[in-house]
C-alpha positions in Angstrom: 100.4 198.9 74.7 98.0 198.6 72.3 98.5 195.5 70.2 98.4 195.4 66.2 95.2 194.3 64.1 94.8 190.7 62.9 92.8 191.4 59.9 93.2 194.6 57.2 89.6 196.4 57.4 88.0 199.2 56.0 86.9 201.9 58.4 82.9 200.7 57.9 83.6 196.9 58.4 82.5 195.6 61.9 85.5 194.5 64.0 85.8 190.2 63.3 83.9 188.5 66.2 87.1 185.8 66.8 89.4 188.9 66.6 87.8 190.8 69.0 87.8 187.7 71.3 91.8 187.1 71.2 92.0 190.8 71.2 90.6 191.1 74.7 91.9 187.8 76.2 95.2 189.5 75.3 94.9 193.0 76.7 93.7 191.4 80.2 96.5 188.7 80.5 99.5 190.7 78.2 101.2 190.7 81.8 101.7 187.2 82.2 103.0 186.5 78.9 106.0 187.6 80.1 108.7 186.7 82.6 108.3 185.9 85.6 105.5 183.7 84.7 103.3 182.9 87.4 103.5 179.7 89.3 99.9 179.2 90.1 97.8 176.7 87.5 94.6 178.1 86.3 91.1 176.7 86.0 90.1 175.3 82.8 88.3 178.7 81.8 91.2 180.5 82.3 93.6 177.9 80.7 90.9 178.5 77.4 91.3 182.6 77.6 95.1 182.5 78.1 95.6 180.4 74.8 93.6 183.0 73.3 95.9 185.6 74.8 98.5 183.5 73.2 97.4 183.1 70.1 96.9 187.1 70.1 100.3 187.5 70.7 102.0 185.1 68.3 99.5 186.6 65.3 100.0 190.6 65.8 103.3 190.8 68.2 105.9 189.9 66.2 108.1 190.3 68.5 106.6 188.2 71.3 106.9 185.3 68.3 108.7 183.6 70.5 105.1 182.7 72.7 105.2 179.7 70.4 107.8 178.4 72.8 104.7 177.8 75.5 102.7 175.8 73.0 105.5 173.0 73.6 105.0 173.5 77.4 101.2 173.7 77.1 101.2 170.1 75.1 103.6 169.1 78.2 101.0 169.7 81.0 98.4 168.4 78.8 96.5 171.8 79.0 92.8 172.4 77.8 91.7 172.5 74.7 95.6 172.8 73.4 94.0 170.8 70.5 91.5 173.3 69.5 94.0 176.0 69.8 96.5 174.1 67.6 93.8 173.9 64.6 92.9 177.1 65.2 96.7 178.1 64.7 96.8 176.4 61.4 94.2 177.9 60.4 96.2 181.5 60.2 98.7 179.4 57.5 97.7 180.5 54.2 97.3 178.7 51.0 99.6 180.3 48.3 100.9 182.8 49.9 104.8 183.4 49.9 105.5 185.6 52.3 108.3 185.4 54.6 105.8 185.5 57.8 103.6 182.9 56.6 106.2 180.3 55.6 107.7 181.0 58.8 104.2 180.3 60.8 104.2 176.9 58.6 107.7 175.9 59.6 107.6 176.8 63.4 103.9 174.9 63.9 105.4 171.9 61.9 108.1 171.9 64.7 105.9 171.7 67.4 104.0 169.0 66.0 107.0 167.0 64.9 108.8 167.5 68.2 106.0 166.6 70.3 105.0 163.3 68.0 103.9 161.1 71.1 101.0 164.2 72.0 100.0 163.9 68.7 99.4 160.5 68.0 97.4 160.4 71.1 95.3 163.4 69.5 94.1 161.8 66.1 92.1 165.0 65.1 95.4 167.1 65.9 97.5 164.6 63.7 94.7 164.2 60.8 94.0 167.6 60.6 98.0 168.8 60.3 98.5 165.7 57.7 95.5 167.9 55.8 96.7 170.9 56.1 100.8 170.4 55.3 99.8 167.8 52.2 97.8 171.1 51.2 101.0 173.2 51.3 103.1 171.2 49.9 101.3 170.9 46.8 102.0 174.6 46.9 105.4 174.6 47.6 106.8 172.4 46.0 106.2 173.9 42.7 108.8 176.6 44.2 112.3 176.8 43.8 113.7 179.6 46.0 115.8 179.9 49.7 117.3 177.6 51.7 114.4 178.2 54.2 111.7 177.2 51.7 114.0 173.7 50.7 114.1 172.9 54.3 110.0 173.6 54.8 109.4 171.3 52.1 111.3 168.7 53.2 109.8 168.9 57.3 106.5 168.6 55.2 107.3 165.5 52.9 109.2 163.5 56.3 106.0 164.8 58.7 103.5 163.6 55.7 105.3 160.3 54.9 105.3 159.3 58.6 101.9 160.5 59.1 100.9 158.3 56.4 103.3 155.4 56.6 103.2 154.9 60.5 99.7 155.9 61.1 97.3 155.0 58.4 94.6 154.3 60.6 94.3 157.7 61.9 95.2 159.2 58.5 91.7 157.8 56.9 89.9 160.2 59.5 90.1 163.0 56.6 87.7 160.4 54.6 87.7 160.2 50.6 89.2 163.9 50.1 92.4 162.2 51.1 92.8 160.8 47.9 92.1 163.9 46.1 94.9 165.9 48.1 97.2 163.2 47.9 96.7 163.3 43.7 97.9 166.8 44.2 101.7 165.7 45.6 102.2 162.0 43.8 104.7 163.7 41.7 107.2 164.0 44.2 109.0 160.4 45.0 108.0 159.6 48.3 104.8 160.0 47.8 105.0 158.6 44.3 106.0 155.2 46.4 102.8 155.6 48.6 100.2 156.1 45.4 101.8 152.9 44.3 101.2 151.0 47.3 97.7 152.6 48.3 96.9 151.2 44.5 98.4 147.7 44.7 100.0 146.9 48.4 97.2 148.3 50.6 98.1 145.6 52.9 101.6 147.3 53.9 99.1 149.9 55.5 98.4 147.2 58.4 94.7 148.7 58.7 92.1 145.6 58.4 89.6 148.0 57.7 91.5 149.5 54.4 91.8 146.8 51.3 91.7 149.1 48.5 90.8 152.9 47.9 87.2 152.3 47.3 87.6 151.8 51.5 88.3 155.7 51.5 85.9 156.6 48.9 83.0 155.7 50.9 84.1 157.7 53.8 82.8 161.1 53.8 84.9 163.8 54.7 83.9 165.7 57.7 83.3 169.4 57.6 85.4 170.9 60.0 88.2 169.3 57.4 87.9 171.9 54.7 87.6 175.2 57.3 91.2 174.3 58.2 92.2 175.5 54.6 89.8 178.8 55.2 91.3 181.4 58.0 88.5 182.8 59.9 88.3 185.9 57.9 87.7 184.6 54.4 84.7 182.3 56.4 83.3 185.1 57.3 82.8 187.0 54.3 81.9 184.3 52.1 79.0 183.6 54.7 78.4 187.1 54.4 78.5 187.2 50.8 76.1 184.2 51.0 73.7 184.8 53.5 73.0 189.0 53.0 73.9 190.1 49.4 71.3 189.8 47.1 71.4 189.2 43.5 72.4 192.4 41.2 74.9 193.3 44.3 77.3 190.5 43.9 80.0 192.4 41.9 81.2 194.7 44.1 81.2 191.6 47.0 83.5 190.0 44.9 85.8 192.2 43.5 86.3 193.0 47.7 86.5 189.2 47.9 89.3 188.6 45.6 91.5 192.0 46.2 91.6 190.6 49.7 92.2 186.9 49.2 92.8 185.9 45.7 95.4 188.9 44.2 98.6 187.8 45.3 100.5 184.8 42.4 99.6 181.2 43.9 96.5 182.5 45.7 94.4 180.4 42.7 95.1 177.1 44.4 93.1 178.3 47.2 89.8 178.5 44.9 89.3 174.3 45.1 89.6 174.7 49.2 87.2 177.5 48.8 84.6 175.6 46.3 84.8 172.5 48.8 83.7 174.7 51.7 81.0 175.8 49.8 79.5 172.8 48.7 80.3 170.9 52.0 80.3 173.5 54.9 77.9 176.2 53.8 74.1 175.2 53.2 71.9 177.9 53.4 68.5 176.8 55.0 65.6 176.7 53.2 64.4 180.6 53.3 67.4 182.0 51.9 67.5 179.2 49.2 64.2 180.5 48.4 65.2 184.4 49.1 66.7 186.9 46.4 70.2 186.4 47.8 73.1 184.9 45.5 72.9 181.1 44.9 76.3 179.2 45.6 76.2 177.5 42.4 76.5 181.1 41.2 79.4 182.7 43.4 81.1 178.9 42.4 80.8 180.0 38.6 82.1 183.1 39.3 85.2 181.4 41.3 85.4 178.8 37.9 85.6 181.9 35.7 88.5 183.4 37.9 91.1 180.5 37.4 93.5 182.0 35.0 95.7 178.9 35.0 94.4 175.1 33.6 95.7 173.1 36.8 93.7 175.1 39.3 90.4 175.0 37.1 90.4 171.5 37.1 91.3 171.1 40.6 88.6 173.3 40.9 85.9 171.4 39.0 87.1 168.0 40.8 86.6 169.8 44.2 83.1 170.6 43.0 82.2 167.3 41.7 84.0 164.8 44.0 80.7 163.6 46.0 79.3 163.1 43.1 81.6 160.2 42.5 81.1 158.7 45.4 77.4 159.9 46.4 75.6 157.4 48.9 73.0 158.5 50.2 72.8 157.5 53.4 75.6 159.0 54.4 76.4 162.2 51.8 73.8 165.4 51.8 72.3 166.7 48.9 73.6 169.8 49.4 77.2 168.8 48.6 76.0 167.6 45.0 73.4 170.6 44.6 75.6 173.3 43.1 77.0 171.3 40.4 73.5 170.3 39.2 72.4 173.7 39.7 75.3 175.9 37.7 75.1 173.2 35.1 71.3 173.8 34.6 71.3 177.5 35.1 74.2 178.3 33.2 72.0 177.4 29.7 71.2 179.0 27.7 73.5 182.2 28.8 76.4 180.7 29.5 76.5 177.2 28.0 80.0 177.5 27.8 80.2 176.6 32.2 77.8 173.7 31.2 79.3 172.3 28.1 82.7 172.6 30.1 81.5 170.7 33.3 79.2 168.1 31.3 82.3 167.3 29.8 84.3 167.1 32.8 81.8 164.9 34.7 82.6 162.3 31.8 86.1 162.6 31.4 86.2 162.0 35.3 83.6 158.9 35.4 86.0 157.4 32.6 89.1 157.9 33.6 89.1 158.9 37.6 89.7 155.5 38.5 89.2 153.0 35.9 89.1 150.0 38.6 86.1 151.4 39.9 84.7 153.0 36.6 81.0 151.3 37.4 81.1 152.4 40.9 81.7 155.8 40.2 78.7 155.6 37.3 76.5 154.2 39.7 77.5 157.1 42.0 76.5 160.1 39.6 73.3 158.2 38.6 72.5 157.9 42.1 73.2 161.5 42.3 71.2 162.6 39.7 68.4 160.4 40.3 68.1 162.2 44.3 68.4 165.9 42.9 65.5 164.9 40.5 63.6 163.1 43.5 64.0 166.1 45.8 63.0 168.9 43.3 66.2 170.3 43.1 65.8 170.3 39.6 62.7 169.0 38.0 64.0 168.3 34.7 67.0 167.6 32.8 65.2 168.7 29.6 67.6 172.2 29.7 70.8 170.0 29.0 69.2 167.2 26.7 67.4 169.7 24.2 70.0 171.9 24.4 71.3 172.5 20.7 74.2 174.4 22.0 75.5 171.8 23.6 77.2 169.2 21.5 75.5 166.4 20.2 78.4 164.0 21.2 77.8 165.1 24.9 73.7 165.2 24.9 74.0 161.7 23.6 76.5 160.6 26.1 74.0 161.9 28.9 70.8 159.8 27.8 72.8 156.7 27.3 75.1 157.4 30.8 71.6 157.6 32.3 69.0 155.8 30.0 66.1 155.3 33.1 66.6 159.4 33.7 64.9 160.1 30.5 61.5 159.1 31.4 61.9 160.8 35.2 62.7 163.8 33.4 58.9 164.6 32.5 57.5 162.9 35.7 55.7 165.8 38.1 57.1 166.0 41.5 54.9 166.1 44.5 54.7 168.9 46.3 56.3 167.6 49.2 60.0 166.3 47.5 60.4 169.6 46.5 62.3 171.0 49.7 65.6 170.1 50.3 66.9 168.0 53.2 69.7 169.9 55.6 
């Protein structure tokens, strides 16, 4: 039989690389997917190509859904790389999109995961990453009112979340400092409402020495393979394509593609901050393509700013862009997370001052009011910030926003007095060999 196609493609697109994999692992081992299952226990390569096979058949045989049955009995002999597979799985869940198939992929992994809560504990990249990606969803669906089935997701989400959270802090502060942004996204709903408070002014009922107050989160960085989990394969794909082939002058038609095939559907918008973090956090170019005629990121992140039809998902958008900024240290953060703000900022004058005017204003609003406890660490932060993309050559001036006349007056001044000691560093030459940017 031949099975169904993962991913909608045009005839003169190249068959996906991971498709192509599943796709195979499938055809050779369809036969054992099926009663009787054999009895003998395969070697660890074989154990990696039959989840494959698996994962094949859950994803483009609906009717062999029930496969997701073995996942339980895989996590019961403790088979290879179940974990990998598992993230992989969530993976195919996407962000804002409805559909019956898709809400019923969230609600059968969440079962797995809940029912096998003594595997997962054990597994704190499992349990981190699902507490990632359901506290992601349920941002989205909770907005909803609809079925029965939708009621009953949401609340598997907020109980798996809340004991995630409540039971196992300590593994939960693996995501790092994004954390706190997702969990801004949810503190709405009650339960969670009761954990803001207590992350804010009972850190102690955590029971984790090392965690004392947010700023313990804020210096964590998040790691990268964090924000592919809210990315399915595909969509990876073409924005590396997007970002590593098309030149400048092409970009249009790369995009209009790009958001018939991911962002078209109502809700898909609250993907657009998941998409801007991988960008800044998971895709740095090397050197000769920053250098090259091909699109800049700052540039495909404009574009992405300009899509957001609705206020809520701009400014999750712009927060997703600037949140290392807040918490920049350098010894731990890359450059390249902070360099497309800088960038679009800078770039965007005299054209579209608008984008810079906007995200000026932003960065304030956000040094201000972010987290008023911390208000002079977070300054600190975005000098420090500014001072490396200055140091580095990323930008060798900041003249373009402080003699800007289009900018307002209110904001140039707020600049020079945020960051008196840039002024002078503004004019300074840089040598030669600063100019480069650290990967």
């Amino acid at each position: 039989m031949c099975p169904e196609r993962l991913l909608r493609t045009v005839p003169h697109e190249a068959e996906n690389p991971i498709e192509k994999s599943l796709k195979e692992a499938f055809l050779l081992l369809q036969d054992q997917l099926k009663p009787p299952f054999p009895l003998t226990i395969p070697f660890p390569p074989e154990y990696s190509q039959l989840n494959h096979a698996i994962a094949f058949g859950i994803l483009a045989q609906p009717h062999l859904a029930k496969l997701l049955w073995v996942y339980s009995m895989l996590i019961h002999v403790s088979a290879e790389k179940i974990e990998t597979l598992f993230i992989s799985l969530m993976r195919q869940i996407t962000g804002g999109d409805f559909s019956e198939s898709n809400l019923w992929l969230s609600v059968e992994v969440l079962k797995i995961l809940s029912n096998n809560w003594d595997w997962l504990v054990e597994e704190p990249i499992v349990l981190s990453s699902a507490l990632y990606v359901y506290l992601r969803l349920l941002a989205d669906h909770f907005r909803l009112g609809g079925s029965f089935k939708l009621e009953e997701l949401k609340r598997m989400e907020i109980d798996f979340c809340v004991k995630a959270l409540r039971e196992h802090f300590q593994l939960s502060m693996h995501i790092g400092r994004d954390l706190v942004r997702i969990l801004q996204d949810v503190t709405y709903i009650p339960e969670f409402k009761d954990i803001w408070k207590d992350l804010l002014f009972d850190p102690k009922s955590f029971q984790v020495s090392e965690f004392s107050s947010l700023s313990n989160l804020y210096w964590r960085r998040t790691p990268s393979h964090f924000f592919l989990l809210r990315i399915s394969p595909q969509m990876e794909s073409q924005l590396r394509f997007l970002l590593t082939f098309v030149k400048w002058g092409s970009q249009k038609r790369y995009q209009t593609w790009f958001v018939k095939k991911h962002l078209y559907w109502p809700g898909s918008e609250s993907m657009i901050s998941d998409i801007v973090r991988f960008i800044c956090c998971v895709h740095h170019p090397s050197n000769e393509i920053i250098h090259s005629n091909v699109i800049s990121r700052w540039a495909v992140i404009g574009w992405l700013l300009k899509s957001c039809r609705r206020n809520y998902y701009e400014a999750n958008a712009k927060l997703a862009l600037f949140y290392d900024w807040l918490f920049f240290d350098e010894k731990i953060d890359n450059i390249m997370n902070i360099e497309p703000a800088m960038l679009l900022m800078v770039n965007s004058v005299p054209q579209y001052v608008d984008i810079t005017h906007m995200l000026l204003e932003f960065l304030f609003l956000l040094v201000d009011n972010y987290d008023v406890h911390h208000r002079e660490m977070l300054a600190g932060s975005v000098s420090a910030s500014i001072n490396l993309l200055l140091r580095k050559g990323v930008v060798h001036s900041l003249d373009p926003l402080i003699s800007c006349n289009s900018i307002s007056p209110a904001l140039r001044e707020r600049l020079n007095s945020f960051l008196p000691a840039l002024h002078l560093c503004c004019h300074k030459k840089v040598n030669e060999d600063e100019t480069s940017i650290d990967i």
